[in-house]
N, C-alpha and C positions, 0 to 999 in steps of 0.2 A: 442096890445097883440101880434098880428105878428111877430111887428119888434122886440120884444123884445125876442122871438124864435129865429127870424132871430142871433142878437147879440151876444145871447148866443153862439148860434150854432158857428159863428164866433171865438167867443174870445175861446172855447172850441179846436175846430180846430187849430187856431193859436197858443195853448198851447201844442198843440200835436204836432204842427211844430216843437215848439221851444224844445219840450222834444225829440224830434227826431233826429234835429243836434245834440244837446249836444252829446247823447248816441254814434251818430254814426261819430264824430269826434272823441271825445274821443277811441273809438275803434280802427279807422285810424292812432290814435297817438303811441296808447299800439301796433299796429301791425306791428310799424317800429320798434318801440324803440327792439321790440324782433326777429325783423328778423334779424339773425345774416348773416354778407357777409363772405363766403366761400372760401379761397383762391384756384386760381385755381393752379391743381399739374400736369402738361404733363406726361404724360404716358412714355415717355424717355425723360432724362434731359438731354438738347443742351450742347454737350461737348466742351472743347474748342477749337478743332479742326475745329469742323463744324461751328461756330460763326466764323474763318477767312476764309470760304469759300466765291467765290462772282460768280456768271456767266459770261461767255464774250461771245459773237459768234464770230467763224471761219467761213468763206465760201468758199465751196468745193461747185465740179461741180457734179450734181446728176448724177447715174449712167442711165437711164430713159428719163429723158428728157435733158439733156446735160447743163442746165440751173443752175447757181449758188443759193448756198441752204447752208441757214445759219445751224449751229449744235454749237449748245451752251455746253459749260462745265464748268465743276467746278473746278476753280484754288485757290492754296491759297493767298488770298489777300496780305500775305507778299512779295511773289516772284513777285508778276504784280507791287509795289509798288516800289520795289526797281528798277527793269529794266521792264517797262510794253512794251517796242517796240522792246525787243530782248526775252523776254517770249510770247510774241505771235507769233514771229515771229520762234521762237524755234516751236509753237505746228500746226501752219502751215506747217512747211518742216516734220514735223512729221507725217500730213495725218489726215483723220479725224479717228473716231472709228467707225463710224456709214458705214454700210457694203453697205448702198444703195448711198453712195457717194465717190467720188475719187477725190485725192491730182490734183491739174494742174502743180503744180512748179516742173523741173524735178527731179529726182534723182541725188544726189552725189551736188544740188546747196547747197552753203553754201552763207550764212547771213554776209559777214567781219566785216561791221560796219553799225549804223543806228543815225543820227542825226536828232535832233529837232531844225529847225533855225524858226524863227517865228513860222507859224501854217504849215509850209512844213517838212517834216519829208524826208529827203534823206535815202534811202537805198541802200549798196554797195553791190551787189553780184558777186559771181563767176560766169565767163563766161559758168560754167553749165546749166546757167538762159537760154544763149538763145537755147539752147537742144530743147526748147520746140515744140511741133507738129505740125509741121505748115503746115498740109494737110487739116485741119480746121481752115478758117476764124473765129470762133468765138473762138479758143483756146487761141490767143492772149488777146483779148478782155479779158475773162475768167479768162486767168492769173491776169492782170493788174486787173481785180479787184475786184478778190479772195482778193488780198493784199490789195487792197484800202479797199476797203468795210471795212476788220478787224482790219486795223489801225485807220480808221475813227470813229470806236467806241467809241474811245477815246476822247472825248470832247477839248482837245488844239489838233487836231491834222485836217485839212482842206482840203491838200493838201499832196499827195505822191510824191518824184522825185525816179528816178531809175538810178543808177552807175552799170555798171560792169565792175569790176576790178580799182575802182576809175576814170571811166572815162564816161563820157555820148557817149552814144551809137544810130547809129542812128534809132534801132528797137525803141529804149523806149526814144527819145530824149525830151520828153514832161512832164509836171507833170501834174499829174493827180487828179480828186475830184473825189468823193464817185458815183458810180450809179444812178443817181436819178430814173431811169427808169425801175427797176427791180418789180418784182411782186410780191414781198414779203414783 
């Protein structure tokens, strides 16, 4: 007589199981079929201007600690595409924006020409290049690679050479590779 309480009790319970999934899949089923997906709407739609925007970093020497300090901007992807090593090289002799950092390259240098031969990029400037202040040891350094550093952004690009006036110089006789050393 027990076990046949027991049993019951059993198959009762296991009929509740089973009446239980049903119910509460079936629920799970009707809860997807009706959650509708929401398409999402930005609050300002990306115009097409700002879709050819990309960031680069320039490195200038911080006003503060004398030490090179990247400052990223926003260029249009078209013009770095077309000339990417005389448009950076444009917004370097240009200076930065940012007030707590200053240009090293001197005034009135101009950029003549800039070649990609292998992963070496030669750069020609005007003999304003070497204007530069050289009551500071580390303003050399500084300059050279202010340049390196934001050519080297550039992924085909390993190695900077330096010309002025089309001719190797024996301030900047060397080519130069990116900083590894910096702290940033």
């Amino acid at each position: 007589m027990k076990n046949k309480k027991i049993i019951i009790l059993f198959v009762i319970l296991f009929c509740l199981v089973i009446i239980g999934g049903y119910f509460g899949i079936r629920y799970v089923k009707n809860r997807e079929e009706n959650t509708e997906v929401e398409e999402y709407v930005p609050e300002e739609e990306i115009t097409e201007e700002q879709m050819r925007q990309t960031i680069v970093s320039l490195y200038f020497v911080s006003k503060e600690t004398g030490e090179l300090t990247p400052e990223a901007r926003m260029i249009d992807i078209k013009e770095l595409m077309e000339k990417p090593y005389e448009k950076l090289m444009e917004l370097l002799l240009q200076g930065p924006k940012n007030d707590k950092l200053q240009k090293i390259i001197p005034d009135n240098t101009k950029c003549l020409s800039i070649k990609l031969e292998g992963d070496c990029l030669t750069i020609d400037f005007s003999k304003e290049l070497l204007d530069y202040d050289k009551s500071n040891s580390n303003n050399k350094a500084n300059l050279i690679n202010s340049i390196v550093d934001t050519m080297t952004e550039l992924t085909e690009v390993n190695q900077v050479k330096f010309l002025i006036e089309g001719n190797v110089n024996e301030e900047f006789d060397d080519s130069y590779v990116r900083n590894t050393n910096s702290a940033f």
